[in-house]
C-alpha positions in Angstrom: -7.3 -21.2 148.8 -7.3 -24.5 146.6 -10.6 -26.2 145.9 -11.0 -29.4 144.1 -14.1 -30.6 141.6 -14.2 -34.1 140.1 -16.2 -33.5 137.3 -17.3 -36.7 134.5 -13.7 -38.2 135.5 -11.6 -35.4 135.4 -9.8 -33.8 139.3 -9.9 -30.0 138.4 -7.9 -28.2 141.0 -9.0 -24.3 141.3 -6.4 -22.1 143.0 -7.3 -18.5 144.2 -4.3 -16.4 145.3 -4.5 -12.5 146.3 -0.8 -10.9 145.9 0.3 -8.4 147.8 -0.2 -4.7 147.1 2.1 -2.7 144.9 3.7 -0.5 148.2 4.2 -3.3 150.1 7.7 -4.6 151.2 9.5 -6.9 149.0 10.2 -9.4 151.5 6.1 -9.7 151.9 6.1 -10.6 147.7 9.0 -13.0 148.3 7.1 -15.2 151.0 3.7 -14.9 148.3 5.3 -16.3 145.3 7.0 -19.0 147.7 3.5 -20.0 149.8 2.1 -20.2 146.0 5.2 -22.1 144.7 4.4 -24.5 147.6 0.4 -24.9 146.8 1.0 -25.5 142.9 4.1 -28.4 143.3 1.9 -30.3 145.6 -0.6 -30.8 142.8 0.1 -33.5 140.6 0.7 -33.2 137.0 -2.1 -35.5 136.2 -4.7 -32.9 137.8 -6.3 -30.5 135.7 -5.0 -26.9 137.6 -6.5 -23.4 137.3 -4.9 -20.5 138.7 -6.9 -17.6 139.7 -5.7 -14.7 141.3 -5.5 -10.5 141.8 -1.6 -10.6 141.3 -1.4 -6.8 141.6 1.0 -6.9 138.5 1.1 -6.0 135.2 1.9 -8.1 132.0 1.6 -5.8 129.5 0.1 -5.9 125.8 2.6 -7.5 124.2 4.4 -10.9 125.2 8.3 -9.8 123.9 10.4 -12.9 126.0 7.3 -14.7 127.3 5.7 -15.9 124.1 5.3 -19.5 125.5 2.9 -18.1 128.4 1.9 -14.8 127.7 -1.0 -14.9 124.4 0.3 -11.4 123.3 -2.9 -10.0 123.7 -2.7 -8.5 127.1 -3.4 -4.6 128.3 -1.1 -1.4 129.5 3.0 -1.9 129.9 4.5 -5.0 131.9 5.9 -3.9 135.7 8.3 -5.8 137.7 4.7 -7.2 139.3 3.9 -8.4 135.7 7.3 -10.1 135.1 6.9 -12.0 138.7 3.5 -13.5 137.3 5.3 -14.6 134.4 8.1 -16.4 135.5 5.9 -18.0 137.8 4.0 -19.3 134.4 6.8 -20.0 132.7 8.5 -22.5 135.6 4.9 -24.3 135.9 4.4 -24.2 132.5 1.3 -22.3 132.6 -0.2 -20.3 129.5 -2.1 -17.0 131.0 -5.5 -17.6 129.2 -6.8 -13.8 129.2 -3.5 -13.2 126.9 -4.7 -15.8 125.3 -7.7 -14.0 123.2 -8.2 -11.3 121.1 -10.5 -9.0 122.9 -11.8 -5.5 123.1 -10.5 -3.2 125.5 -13.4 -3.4 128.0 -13.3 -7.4 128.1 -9.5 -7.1 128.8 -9.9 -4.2 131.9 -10.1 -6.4 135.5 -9.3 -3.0 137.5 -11.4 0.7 137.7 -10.6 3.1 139.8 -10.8 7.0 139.5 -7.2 6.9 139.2 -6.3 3.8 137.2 -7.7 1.3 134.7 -5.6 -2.2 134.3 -5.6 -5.8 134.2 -4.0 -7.3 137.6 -6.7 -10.3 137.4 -5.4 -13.4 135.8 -6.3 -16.8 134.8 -3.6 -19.8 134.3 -3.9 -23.2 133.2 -1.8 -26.1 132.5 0.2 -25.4 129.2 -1.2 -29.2 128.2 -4.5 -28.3 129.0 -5.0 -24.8 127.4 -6.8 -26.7 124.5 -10.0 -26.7 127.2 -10.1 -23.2 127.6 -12.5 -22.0 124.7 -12.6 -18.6 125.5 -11.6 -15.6 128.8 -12.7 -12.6 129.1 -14.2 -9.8 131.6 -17.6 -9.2 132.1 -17.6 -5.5 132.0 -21.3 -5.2 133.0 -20.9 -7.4 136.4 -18.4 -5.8 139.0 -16.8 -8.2 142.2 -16.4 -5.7 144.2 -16.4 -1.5 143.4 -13.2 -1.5 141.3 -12.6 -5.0 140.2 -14.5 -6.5 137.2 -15.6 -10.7 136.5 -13.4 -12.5 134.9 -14.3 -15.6 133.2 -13.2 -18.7 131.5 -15.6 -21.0 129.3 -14.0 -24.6 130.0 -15.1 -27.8 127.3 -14.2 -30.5 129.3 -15.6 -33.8 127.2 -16.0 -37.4 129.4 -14.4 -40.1 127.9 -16.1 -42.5 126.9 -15.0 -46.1 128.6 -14.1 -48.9 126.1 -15.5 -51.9 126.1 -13.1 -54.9 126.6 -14.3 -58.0 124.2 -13.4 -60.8 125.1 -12.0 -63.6 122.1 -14.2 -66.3 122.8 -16.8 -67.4 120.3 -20.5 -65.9 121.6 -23.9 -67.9 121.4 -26.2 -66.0 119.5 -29.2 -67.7 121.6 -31.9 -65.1 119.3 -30.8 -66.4 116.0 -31.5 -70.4 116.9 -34.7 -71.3 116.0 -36.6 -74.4 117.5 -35.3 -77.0 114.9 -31.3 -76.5 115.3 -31.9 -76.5 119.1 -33.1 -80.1 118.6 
C-alpha cells in the first residue's frame, strides 16, 4: 500500500509492505521483494519515500557489511530475512532509521510473543533525506495488535521559504515625497 501527503511543498510517499512469514516458500519471498522492487522504482527520486513494513527478518545488533544502511544499533542476530531487508536498503539507498538511534531495549523490541521477542518492524528512508528523521523508536506502552508494538518516527520537515524576485529598476518611493517636490 503506497499513500502520498503533500505537506508545506514537500510529496512524501509512505510505503507499507507486510513480508511473508518465516515458513513460507521461498518462491513466495522472491515475488515480495520483486512487487516491492516494483512500487519503490516507480517513485521518483525527487519524492520524499518512507518505507514501513513487518519484513519478518532480522538485522541484527550490529551492522558488520551494511554500515551505509544499517545504524549499528539494531536488536538479536541478523537471519537470511534480515540480510534480504538489507540489500534491499542498500540498492535504494535507504538508511534503516530504528538502527539509526541509540535506544533501550524495550524502544528497540517491535515483536512479543510467549515464545519470542524481536525486531521484524522497520522504518527506511531516503539515504539523502535521513537528516529529517529526528528520532525512531517503539512505543512499548501502545501495542498494534497482541504481539506487535508502535513504531514511530518524529519527522522535521521545514517549508521553504519562497524568494522574492527584485526586479533592477529604480522604485518610486511615493511616502517619502512631500507636497513641495511633487510640485
Amino acid at each position: 500500500m503506497a499513500i502520498k501527503l503533500v505537506i508545506g511543498g514537500f510529496s512524501l510517499i509512505f510505503i507499507s509492505a507486510y513480508a511473508p512469514q518465516v515458513g513460507l516458500d521461498e518462491e513466495e519471498k522472491r515475488h515480495f521483494w520483486e512487487d516491492l522492487d516494483k512500487v519503490v522504482k516507480s517513485i521518483p527520486p525527487s519524492k520524499k519515500l518512507f518505507v514501513r513494513g513487518d519484513f519478518n527478518g532480522h538485522i541484527g545488533s550490529i551492522s558488520r557489511g551494511y554500515d551505509n544502511v544499517h545504524g549499528g544499533f539494531g536488536f538479536g542476530d541478523r537471519n537470511g530475512g534480515g540480510v534480504s531487508l538489507l540489500d534491499f536498503a542498500k540498492a535504494f539507498r535507504l538508511v534503516i532509521t530504528n538502527s539509526s538511534f541509540l535506544k533501550k531495549e524495550e524502544h528497540l523490541v517491535t515483536f512479543c510473543s510467549s515464545v519470542a521477542v524481536t525486531q521484524i518492524d522497520f522504518l527506511l528512508l531516503r539515504k539523502d533525506d535521513k537528516g529529517l528523521c529526528k528520532d525512531c523508536k517503539v512505543i512499548s506502552s501502545e501495542n498494534l495488535s497482541t504481539q506487535h508494538k508502535l513504531l514511530v518516527m518524529d519527522l522535521e520537515i521545514k517549508r521553504v521559504k519562497k524568494v522574492r524576485v527584485v526586479d533592477d529598476r529604480p522604485r518610486i518611493r511615493w511616502g517619502s515625497l512631500t507636497l513641495s517636490s511633487a510640485l
